[in-house]
PLY file of the C-alpha trace (Angstrom):
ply
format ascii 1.0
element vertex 555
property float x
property float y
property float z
element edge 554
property int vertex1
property int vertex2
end_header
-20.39 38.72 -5.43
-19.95 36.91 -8.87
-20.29 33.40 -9.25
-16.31 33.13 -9.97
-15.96 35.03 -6.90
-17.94 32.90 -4.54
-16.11 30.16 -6.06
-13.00 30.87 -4.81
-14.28 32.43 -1.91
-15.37 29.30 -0.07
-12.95 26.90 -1.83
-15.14 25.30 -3.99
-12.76 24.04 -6.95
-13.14 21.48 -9.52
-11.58 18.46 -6.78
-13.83 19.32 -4.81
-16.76 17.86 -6.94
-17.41 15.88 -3.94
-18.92 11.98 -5.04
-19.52 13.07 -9.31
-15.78 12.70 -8.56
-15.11 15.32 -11.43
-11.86 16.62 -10.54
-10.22 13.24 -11.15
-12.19 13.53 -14.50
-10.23 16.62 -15.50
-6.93 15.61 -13.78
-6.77 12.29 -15.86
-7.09 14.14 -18.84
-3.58 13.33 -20.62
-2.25 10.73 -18.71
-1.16 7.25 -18.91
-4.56 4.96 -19.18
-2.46 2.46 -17.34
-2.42 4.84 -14.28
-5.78 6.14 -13.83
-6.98 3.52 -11.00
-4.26 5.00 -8.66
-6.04 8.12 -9.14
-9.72 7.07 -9.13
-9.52 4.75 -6.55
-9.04 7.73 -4.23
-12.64 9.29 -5.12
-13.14 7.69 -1.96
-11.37 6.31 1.29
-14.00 3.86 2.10
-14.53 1.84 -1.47
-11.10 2.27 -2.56
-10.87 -0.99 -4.23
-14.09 -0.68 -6.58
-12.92 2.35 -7.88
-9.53 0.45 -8.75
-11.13 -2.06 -10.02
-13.50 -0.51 -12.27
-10.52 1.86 -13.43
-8.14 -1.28 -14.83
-10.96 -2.81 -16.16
-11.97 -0.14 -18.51
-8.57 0.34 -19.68
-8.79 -3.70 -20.09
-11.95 -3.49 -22.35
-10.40 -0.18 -24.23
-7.49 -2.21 -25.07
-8.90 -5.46 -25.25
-6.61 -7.15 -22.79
-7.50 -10.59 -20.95
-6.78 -11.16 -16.88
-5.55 -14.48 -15.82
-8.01 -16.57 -13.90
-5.77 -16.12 -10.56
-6.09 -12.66 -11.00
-10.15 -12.09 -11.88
-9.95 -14.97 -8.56
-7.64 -12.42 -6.54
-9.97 -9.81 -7.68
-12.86 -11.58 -6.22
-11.63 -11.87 -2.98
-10.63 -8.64 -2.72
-13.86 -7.66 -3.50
-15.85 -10.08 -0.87
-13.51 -8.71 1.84
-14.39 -5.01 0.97
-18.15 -6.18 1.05
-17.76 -7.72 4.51
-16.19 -5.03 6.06
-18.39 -2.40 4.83
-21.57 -3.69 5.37
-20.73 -4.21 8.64
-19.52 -1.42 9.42
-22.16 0.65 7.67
-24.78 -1.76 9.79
-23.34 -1.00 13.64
-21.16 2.40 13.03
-23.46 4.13 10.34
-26.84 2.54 10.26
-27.71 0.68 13.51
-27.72 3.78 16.02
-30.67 4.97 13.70
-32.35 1.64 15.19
-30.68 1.39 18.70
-30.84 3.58 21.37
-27.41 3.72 23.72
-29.07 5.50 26.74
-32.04 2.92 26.81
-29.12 0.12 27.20
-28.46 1.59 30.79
-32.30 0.39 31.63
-31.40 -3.06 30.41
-30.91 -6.80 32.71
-27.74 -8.07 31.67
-29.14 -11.38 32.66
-31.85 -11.06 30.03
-29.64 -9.45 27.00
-27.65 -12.80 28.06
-30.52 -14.57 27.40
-31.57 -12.51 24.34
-28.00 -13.36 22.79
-27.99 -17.38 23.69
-31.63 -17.32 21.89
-30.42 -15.80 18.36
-26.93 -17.54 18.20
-24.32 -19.29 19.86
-21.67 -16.41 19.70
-19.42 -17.04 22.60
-19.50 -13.44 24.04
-22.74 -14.00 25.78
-22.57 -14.15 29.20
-24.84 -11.85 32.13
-20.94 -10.58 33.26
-19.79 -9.82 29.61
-23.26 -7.10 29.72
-22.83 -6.33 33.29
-19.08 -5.14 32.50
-19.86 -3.14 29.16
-23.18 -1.84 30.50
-20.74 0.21 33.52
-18.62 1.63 30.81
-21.45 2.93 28.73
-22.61 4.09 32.33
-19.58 6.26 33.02
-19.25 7.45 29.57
-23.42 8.52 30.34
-22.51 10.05 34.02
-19.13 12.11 32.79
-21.39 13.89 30.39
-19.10 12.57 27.37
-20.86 10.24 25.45
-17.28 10.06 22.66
-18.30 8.38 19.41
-22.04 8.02 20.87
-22.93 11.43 21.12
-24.53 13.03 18.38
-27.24 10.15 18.32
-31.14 11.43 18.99
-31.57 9.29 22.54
-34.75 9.11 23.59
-36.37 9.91 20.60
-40.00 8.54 20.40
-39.34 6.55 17.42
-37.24 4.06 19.31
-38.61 0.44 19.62
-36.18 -1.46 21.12
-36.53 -2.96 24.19
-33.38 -2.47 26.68
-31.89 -5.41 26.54
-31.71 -5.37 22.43
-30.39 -2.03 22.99
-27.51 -3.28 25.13
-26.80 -6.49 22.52
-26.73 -3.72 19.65
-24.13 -1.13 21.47
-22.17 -4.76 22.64
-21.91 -5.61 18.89
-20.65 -1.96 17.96
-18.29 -2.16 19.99
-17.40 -5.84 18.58
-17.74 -4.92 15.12
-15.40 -1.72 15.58
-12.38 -4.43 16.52
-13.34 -7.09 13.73
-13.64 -5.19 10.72
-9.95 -3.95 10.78
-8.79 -7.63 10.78
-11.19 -8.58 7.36
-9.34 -5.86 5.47
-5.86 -7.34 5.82
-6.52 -9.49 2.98
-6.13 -6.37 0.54
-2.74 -6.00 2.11
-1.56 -9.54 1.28
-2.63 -9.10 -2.37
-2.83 -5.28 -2.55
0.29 -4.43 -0.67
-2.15 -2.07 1.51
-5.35 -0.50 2.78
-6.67 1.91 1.85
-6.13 2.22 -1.50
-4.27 -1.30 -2.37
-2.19 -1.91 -5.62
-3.91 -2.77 -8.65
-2.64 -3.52 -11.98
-3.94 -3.29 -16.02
-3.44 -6.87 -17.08
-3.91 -9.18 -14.07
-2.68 -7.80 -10.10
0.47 -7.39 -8.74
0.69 -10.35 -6.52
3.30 -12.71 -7.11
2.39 -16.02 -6.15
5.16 -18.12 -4.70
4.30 -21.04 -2.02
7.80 -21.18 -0.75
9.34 -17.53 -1.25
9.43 -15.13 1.82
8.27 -12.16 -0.69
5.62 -13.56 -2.46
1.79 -14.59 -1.92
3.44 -17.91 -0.17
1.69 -20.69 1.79
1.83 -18.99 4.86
-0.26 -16.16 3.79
-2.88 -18.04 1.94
-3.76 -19.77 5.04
-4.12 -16.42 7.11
-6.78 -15.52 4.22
-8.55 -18.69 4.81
-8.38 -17.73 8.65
-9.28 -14.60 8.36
-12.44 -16.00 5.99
-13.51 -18.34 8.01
-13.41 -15.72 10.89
-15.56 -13.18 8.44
-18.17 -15.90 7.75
-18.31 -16.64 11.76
-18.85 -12.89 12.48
-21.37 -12.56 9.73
-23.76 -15.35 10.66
-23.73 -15.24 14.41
-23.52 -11.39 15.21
-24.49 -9.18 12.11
-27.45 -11.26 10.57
-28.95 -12.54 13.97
-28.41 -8.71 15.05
-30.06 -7.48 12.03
-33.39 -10.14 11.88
-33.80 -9.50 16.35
-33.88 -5.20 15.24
-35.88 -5.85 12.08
-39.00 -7.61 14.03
-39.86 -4.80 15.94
-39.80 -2.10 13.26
-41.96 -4.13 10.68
-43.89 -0.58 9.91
-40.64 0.43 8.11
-41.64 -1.96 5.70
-43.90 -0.19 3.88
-41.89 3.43 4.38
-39.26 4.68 2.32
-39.56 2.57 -0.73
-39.30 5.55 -3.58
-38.53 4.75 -6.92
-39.87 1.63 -8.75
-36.59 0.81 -10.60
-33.60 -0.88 -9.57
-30.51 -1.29 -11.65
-27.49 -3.74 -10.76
-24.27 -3.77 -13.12
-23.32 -7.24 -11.21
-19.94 -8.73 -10.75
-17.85 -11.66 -8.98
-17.26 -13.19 -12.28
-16.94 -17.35 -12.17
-15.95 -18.21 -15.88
-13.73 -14.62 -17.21
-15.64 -11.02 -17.06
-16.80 -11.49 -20.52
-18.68 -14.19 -19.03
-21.80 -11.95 -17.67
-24.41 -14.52 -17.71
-22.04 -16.27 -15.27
-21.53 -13.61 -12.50
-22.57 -14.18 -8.76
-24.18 -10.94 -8.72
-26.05 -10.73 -12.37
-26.54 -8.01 -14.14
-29.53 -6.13 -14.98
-32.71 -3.68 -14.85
-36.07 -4.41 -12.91
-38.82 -1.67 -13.86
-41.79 -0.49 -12.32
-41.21 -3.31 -9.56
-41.67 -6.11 -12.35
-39.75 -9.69 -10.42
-40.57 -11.12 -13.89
-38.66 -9.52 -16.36
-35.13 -8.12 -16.40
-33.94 -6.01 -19.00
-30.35 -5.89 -20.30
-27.81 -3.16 -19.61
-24.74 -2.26 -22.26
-22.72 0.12 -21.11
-21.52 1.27 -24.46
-25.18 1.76 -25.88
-25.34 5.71 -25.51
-28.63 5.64 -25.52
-28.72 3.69 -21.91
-26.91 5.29 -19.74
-26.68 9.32 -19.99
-26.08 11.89 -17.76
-28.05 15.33 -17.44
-27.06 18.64 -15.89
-30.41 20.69 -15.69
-30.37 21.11 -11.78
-26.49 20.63 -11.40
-23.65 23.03 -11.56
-22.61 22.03 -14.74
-22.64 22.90 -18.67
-22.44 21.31 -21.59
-21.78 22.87 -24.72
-25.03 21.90 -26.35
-27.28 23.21 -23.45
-28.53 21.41 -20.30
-31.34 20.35 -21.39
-30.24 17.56 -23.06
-28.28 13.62 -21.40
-25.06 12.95 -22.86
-23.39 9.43 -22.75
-20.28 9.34 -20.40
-17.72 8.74 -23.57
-19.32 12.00 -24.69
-18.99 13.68 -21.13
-18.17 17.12 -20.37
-17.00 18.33 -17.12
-17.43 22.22 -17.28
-18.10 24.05 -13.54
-21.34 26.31 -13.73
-21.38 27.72 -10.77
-24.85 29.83 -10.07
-26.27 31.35 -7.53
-26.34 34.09 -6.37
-27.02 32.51 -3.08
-26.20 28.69 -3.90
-24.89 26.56 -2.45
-25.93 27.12 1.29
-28.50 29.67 1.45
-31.47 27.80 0.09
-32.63 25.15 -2.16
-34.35 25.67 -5.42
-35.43 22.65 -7.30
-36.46 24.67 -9.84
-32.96 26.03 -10.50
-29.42 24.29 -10.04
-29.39 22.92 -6.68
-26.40 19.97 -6.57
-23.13 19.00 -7.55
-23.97 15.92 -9.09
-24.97 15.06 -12.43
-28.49 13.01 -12.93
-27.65 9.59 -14.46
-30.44 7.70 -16.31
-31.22 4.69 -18.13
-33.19 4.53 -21.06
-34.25 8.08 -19.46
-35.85 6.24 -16.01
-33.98 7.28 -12.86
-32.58 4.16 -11.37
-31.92 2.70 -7.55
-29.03 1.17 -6.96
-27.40 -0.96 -4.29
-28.15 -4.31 -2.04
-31.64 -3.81 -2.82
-31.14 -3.77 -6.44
-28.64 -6.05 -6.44
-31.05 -8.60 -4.72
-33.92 -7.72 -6.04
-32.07 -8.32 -9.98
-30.57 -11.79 -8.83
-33.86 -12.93 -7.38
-35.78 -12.12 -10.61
-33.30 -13.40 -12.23
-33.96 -17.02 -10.75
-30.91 -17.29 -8.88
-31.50 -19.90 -6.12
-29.46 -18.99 -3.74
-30.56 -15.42 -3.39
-34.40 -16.66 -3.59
-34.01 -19.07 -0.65
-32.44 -16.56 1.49
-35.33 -13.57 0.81
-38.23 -16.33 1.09
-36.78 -18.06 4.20
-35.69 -13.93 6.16
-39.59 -12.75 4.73
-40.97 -15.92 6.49
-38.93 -15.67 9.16
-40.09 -11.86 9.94
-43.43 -12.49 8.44
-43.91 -10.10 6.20
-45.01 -9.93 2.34
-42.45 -9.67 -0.55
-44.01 -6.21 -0.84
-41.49 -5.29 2.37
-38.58 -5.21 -0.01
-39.27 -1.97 -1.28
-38.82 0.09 1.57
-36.35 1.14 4.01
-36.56 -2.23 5.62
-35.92 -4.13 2.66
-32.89 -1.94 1.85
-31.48 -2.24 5.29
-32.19 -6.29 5.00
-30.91 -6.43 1.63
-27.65 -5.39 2.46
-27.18 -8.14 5.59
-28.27 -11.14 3.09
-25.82 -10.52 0.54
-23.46 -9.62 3.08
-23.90 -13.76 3.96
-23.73 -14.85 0.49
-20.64 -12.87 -0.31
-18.94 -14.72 3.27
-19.72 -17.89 1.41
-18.62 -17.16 -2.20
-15.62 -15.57 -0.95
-14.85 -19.33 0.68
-15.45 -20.50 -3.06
-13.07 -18.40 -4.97
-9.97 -19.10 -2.21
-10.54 -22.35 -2.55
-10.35 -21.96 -6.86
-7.38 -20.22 -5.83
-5.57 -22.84 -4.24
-6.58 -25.24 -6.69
-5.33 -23.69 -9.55
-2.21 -23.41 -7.78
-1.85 -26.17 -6.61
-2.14 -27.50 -10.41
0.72 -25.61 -11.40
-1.25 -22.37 -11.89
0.39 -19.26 -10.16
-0.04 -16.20 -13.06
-1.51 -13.62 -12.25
-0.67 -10.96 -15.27
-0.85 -10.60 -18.68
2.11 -8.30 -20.23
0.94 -8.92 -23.55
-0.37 -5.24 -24.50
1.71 -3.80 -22.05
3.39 -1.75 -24.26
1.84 1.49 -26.00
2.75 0.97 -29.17
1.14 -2.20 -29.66
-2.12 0.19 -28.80
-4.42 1.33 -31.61
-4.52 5.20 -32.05
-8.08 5.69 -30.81
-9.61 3.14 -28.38
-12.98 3.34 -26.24
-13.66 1.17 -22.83
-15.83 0.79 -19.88
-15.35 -0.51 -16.53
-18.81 -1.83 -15.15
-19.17 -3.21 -11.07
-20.81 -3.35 -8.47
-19.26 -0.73 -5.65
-20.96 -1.84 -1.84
-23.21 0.98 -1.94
-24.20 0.47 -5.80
-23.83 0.62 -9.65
-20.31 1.70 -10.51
-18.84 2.30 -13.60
-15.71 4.16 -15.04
-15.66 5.35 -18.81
-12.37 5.88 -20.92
-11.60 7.21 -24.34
-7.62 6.70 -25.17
-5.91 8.38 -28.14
-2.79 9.01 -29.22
-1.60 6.65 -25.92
-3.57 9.23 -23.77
-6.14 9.25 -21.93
-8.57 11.73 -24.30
-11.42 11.89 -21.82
-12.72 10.05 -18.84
-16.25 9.40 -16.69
-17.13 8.36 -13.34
-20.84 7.73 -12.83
-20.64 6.65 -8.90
-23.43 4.91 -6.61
-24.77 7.95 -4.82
-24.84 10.26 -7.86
-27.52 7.34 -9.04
-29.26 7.35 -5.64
-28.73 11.83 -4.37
-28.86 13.35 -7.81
-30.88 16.19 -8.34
-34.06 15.78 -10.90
-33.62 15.69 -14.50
-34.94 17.71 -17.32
-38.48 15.78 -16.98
-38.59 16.40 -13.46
-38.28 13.22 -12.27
-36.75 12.54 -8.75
-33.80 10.58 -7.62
-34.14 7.81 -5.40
-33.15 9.70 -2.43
-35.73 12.60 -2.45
-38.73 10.12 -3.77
-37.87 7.53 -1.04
-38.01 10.65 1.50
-42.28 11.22 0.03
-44.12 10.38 2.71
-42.33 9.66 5.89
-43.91 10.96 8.65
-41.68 13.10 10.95
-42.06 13.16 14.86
-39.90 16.06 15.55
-38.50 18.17 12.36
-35.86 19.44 14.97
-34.34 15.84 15.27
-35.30 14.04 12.05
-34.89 10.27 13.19
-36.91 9.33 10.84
-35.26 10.69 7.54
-31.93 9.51 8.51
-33.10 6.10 8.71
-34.44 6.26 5.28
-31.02 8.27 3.69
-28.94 6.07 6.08
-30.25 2.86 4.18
-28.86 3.79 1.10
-25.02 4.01 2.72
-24.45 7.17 1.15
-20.70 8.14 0.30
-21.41 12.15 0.20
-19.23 12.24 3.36
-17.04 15.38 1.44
-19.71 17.44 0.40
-21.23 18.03 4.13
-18.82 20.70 5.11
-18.13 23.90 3.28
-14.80 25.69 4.39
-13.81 29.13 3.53
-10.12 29.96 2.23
-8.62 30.30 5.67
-10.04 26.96 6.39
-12.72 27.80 9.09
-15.96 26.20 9.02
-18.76 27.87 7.05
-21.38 25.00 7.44
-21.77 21.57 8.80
-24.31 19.09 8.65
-25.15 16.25 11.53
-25.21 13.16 9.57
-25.38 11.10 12.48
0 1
1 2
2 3
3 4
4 5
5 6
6 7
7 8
8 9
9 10
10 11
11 12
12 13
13 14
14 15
15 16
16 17
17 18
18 19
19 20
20 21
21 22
22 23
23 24
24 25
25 26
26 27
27 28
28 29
29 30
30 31
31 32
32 33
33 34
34 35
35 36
36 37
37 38
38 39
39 40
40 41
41 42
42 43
43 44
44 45
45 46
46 47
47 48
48 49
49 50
50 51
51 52
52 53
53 54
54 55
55 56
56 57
57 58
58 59
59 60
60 61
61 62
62 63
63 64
64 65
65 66
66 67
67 68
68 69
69 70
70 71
71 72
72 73
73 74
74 75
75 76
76 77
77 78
78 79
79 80
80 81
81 82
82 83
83 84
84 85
85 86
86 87
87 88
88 89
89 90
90 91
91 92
92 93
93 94
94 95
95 96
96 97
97 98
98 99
99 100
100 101
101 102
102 103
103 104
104 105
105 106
106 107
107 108
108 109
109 110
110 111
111 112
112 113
113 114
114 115
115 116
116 117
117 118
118 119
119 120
120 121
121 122
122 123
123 124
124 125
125 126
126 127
127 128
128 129
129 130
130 131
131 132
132 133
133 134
134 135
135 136
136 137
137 138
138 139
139 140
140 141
141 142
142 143
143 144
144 145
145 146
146 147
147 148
148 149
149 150
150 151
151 152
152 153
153 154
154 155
155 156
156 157
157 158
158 159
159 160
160 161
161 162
162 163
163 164
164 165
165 166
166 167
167 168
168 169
169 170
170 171
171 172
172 173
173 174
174 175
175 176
176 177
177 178
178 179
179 180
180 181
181 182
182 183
183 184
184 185
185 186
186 187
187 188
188 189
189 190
190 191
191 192
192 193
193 194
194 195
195 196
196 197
197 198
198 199
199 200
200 201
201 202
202 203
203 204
204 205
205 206
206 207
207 208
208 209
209 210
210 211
211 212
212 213
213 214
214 215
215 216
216 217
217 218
218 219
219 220
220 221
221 222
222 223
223 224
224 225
225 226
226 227
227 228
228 229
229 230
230 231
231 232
232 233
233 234
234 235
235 236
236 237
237 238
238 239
239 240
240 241
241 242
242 243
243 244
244 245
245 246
246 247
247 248
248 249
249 250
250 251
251 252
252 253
253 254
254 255
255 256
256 257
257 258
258 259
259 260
260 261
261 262
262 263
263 264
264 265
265 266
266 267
267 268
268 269
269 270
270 271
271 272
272 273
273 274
274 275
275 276
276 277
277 278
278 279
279 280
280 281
281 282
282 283
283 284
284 285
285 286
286 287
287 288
288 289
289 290
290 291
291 292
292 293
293 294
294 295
295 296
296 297
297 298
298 299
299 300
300 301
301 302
302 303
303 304
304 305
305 306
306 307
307 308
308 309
309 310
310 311
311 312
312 313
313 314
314 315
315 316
316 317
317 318
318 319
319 320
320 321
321 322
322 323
323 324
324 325
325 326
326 327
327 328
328 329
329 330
330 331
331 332
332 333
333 334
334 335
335 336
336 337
337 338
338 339
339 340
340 341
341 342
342 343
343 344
344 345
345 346
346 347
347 348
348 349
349 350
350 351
351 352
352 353
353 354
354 355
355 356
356 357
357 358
358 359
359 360
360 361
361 362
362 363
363 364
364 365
365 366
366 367
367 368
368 369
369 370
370 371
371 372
372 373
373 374
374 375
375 376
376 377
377 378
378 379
379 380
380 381
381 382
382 383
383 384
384 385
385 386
386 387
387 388
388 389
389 390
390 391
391 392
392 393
393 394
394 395
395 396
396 397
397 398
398 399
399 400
400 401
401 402
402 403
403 404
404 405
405 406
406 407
407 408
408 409
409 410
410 411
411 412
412 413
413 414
414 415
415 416
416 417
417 418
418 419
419 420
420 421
421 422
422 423
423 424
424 425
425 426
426 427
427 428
428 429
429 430
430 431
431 432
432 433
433 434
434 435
435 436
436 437
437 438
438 439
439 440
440 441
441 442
442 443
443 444
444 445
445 446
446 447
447 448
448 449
449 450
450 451
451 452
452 453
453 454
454 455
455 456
456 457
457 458
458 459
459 460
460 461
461 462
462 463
463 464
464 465
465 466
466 467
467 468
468 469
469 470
470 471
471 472
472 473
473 474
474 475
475 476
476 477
477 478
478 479
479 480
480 481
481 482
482 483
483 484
484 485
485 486
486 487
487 488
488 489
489 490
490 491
491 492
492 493
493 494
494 495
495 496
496 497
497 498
498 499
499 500
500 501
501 502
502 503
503 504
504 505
505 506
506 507
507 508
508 509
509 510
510 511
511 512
512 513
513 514
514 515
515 516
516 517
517 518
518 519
519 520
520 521
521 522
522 523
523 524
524 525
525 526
526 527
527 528
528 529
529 530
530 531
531 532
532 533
533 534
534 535
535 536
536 537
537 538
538 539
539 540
540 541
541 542
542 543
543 544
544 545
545 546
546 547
547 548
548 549
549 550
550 551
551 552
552 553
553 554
């Protein structure tokens, strides 16, 4: 069977270029620039916004267009709410069963989990009866055989540390968690229209702000944002991080496993002062090498010399050869399918084994996400996010060394996840201020129209998407979009290696990690898990009838 053959033979078209996201890269080809976030905010249906966000922004730099401070402010919050819910989701529905073992949680004294609870935090669900009651459900669930959204889990599994009763508080707070993260999200409704996927807009949002019009961003609906804040923030300190510190001291081992690469890379965002405004972001921006806390190197997206792209292991071509990076304004999106028995019959590193690209910078392969993003801020001096690592590294005793490892990534992400709760509280309450001053614009029409565009124009979108580094790239001419680049979180983290051989932060972070039982590989999901990867598309393959040709167990 040909290559073109196989292709269509199991389905595998250009949308289907799974988290490179290169199908929207050939279907925006030709469109309106003012459109493409509609499009690229579907690359995924968990961090819909970032891609949205990313998408008006480059169009914004392209076209040199300035956002009113109520809408980089809406923008904000929008963001903080799509950090809130998926962290915690990714810590109890993606990450935490990895940790906690349901079947153990049948062993455990309600009376004591009580007790566990009322020693960690004063969250109100804590009572011997509130255990008691869940612990018989999780019991008949056990008994009928059908263990629903718990059963793909490796129970029993030697690797398990918990104690019963911690068991019992984690599957409690999944079960918690699964009711409050659909309430966080309704602030993209109230100033996205929706969610998934909420409105954005080049030029500001589309959120009319009106304190006494039924149809508008009125006074009613601010205050459900501050309630639904102020619930966030509750949920945040006294379930998730008091959760996440009780689990963390009895797997301190994992604090020297799974650490990989040595470089972490962080575009930053949550602006304070206007986006141009870099040196004032919440989350700064910048490169740590070689694990240096005392120097940070600069990042310009629009250097093509920093950030490139290589295709030597991916099914991909460019027209000069793929041997060589090319910068994402220079991208090329060309399917090279090879084989003849890719992509499910074995893996070849020294061939072309992936979908995705290999992003570098400066020619270093790069981590990204909480980790880097904490790890960037504290070497960057920012007090904040120092006294919340020193105080959770005293607090488990354990060295600064701990942050590199799977540990540090899975802690990383529940810190941040409590500075975001608080910054969020500082950019509603900027909000209201301004408005309250007279304030309430929240777009810019001024280069709305095409033909105040220049014939040629080149832009790029840089943030920060929950599970990493995102940025979109953009080259408009003739009113059209000429060509445009997604380089996405988990290509950063999964890619294949480049042309030097050099591993991505997935496979290195993998060196090393001992394996009880290769038949139920705990151990390596806990290390992949800690990343959050979004590669949930490319773990099926479907032939053209759609029946199932593969599927992995992620879980």
């Amino acid at each position: 069977m040909k290559p073109d053959d196989r292709q269509t033979r199991f389905g595998l078209h250009r949308s289907d270029y799974f988290a490179d996201a290169s199908g929207f890269e050939i279907i925006l080809k030709g469109r309106d620039p003012r459109d493409a976030w509609a499009f690229t905010e579907r690359s995924c249906g968990v961090c819909t916004t970032v891609h949205a966000l990313a998408s008006v922004r480059t169009v914004e730099d392209a076209l040199d267009i300035k956002v009113p401070p109520n809408a980089e402010l809406i923008r904000n919050l929008m963001f903080c709410a799509q950090y809130m819910q998926d962290h915690v989701v990714h810590f109890y529905h993606l990450h935490a069963m990895d940790w906690v073992d349901v079947v153990s949680a049948l062993k455990a004294d309600p009376q004591k989990t009580s007790q566990v609870q009322q020693s960690i935090s004063d969250w109100p669900r804590s009572s011997p009866k509130y255990f008691s009651d869940l612990q018989k459900r999780l019991t008949a669930f056990v008994e009928s055989g059908q263990l629903g959204i718990f059963a793909n889990g490796y129970w029993g599994h030697p690797a398990y540390k918990l104690p019963p009763e911690v068991n019992l508080l984690g599957v409690a707070h999944y079960l918690e968690a699964l009711e409050w993260q659909k309430e966080i999200v309704k602030i993209h409704t109230i100033f996205g229209g929706k969610n998934p996927h909420p409105n954005y807009l080049v030029g500001g949002m589309p959120s009319a702000i009106d304190i006494n019009q039924a149809n508008a961003i009125n006074s009613e609906r601010l205050a459900y944002v501050g309630t639904l804040l102020d619930q966030a923030k509750d949920f945040i300190e006294k379930v998730y991080l008091p959760d996440l510190l009780a689990i963390a001291s009895f797997y301190k081992d994992w604090g020297s496993l799974g650490g990989g690469l040595s470089n972490y890379m962080a575009y930053g965002d949550l602006p304070t002062s206007g986006y141009a405004e870099v040196s004032k972001f919440k989350f700064p921006r910048g490169v740590i090498l070689n694990r240096n806390l005392n120097e940070v190197h600069e990042i310009d997206g629009k250097d093509v010399k920093q950030i490139e792209e290589y295709i030597t292991h991916s099914w991909y071509e460019y027209s000069d050869g793929d041997q060589t990076g090319r910068h994402p304004w220079q991208g090329e999106t060309v399917f090279n399918f090879t084989g003849p028995n890719a992509p499910y019959d074995h893996l070849n590193v020294q061939e072309k084994y992936s979908w995705l690209k290999t992003p570098r910078w400066r020619g270093n392969p790069m981590e990204v996400g909480p980790l880097a993003r904490l790890l960037v801020a504290y070497a960057s001096g920012r007090e904040e996010v120092k006294e919340i690592v020193d105080s959770t590294l005293k607090n488990l005793n354990v060295p600064v060394q701990a942050l590199f490892s799977t540990l540090g990534r899975t802690a990383a992400r529940g810190l941040e996840t409590k500075l975001v709760a608080g910054w969020s509280k500082e950019f509603y309450q900027s909000l209201l201020s301004n408005i309250k001053n007279g304030d309430t614009r929240t777009f810019n029409n001024e280069k709305w129209d095409p033909e105040t565009w220049p014939s040629e124009a080149k832009g790029v979108g840089l943030t920060e998407a929950p599970r990493g580094a995102l940025a979109h790239w953009i080259v408009i001419k003739d009113k059209k979009i000429e060509n445009y680049q997604l380089v996405v979180p988990s290509t950063w983290n999964a890619s294949p290696r480049d042309n030097r051989g050099q591993m991505s932060a997935y496979e290195s972070a993998l060196i090393g990690t001992p394996v009880y039982d290769p038949e139920k590989p705990l151990e390596i999901l806990r290390t992949i898990h800690s990343f959050d990867p979004c590669l949930a598309c490319a773990v099926h393959l479907y032939d053209e009838k759609g029946k199932y040709v593969t599927q992995v167990q992620t879980f």
